[in-house]
N, C-alpha and C positions, 0 to 999 in steps of 0.2 A: 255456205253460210250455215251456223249453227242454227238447231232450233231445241230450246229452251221442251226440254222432256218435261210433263205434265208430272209431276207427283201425288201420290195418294195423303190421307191426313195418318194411315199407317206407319210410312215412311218417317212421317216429321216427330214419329213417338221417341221416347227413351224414358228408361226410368228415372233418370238424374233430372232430366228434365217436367218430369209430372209430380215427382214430391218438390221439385224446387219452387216450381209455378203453384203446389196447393198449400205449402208453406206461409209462401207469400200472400196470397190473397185468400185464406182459409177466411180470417175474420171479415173482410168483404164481397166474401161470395156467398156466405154464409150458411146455415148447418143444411139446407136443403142440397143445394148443390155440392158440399164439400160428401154428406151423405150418399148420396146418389154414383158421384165419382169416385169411392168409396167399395161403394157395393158390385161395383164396371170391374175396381183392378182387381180384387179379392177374387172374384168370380174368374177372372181370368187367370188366375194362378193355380184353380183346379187341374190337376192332372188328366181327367176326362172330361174336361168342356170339349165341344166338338172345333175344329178348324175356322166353319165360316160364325159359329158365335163366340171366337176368340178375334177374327177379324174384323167383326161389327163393332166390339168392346176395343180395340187399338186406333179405330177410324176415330171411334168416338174422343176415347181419350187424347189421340193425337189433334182432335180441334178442339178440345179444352185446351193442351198445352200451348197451340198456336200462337205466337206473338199478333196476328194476322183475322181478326173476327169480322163474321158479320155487323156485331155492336163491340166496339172497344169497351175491353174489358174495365175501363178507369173510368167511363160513363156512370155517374150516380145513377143509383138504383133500376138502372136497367142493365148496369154492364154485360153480366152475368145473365139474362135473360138465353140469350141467345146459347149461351151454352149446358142450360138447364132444359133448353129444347132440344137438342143434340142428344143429350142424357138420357133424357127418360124414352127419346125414343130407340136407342139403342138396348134402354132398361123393358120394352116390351117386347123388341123380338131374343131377347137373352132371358127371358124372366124367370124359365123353369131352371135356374143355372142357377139366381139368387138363393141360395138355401141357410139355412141357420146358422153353420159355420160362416158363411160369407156375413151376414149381418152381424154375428157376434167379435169377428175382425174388426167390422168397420165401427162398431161401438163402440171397442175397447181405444181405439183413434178419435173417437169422435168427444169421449168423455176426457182426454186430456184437452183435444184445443178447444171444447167448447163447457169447462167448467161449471158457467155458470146455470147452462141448460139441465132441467129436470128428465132423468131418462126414466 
């Protein structure tokens, strides 16, 4: 009998799949979370972030992308809760990693999809 291998939310990451999903729900998940998920991949694209705060940032990102949430993500005004929990706690053991160049990525993104917000 087979048994059904446990996977990580690592695993379930890809990049096609994390701009497809923040594409999609950028305007109703709105600029905190879109922000936050934001400042996770930037950060991880530094060439010296260490191993395990690249894998804290991929877990993370990989349960945003998830079809699969604690709260479905189409839930009015909570949908996204649950994964702004995920966020920011992956954003405090990663935090010394957020640095200026990472914020200044994720603003130059942030100010196309969200126009009409005052930076």
């Amino acid at each position: 009998m087979y048994a059904a291998r446990p996977f990580t939310y690592d695993e379930a990451y890809s990049d096609a799949s994390f701009w497809a999903k923040l594409r999609r729900f950028a305007a109703r998940a709105g600029y905190e979370v879109v922000e936050k998920t934001l400042w996770l991949y930037y950060a991880a694209q530094k060439p010296d972030i260490p191993a395990k705060a690249k894998a804290v940032i991929w877990s993370a990102l990989g349960y945003f992308i998830l079809p699969v949430d604690a709260i479905p993500d189409v839930t009015p005004l909570v949908g996204f809760s649950d994964d702004l929990t995920v966020l920011t706690a992956a954003l405090v053991v990663v935090a010394t990693h957020i640095d200026a160049e990472v914020k200044a990525r994720a603003s130059a993104k942030l100010r196309a999809w969200f126009p009409e917000r005052r930076f």
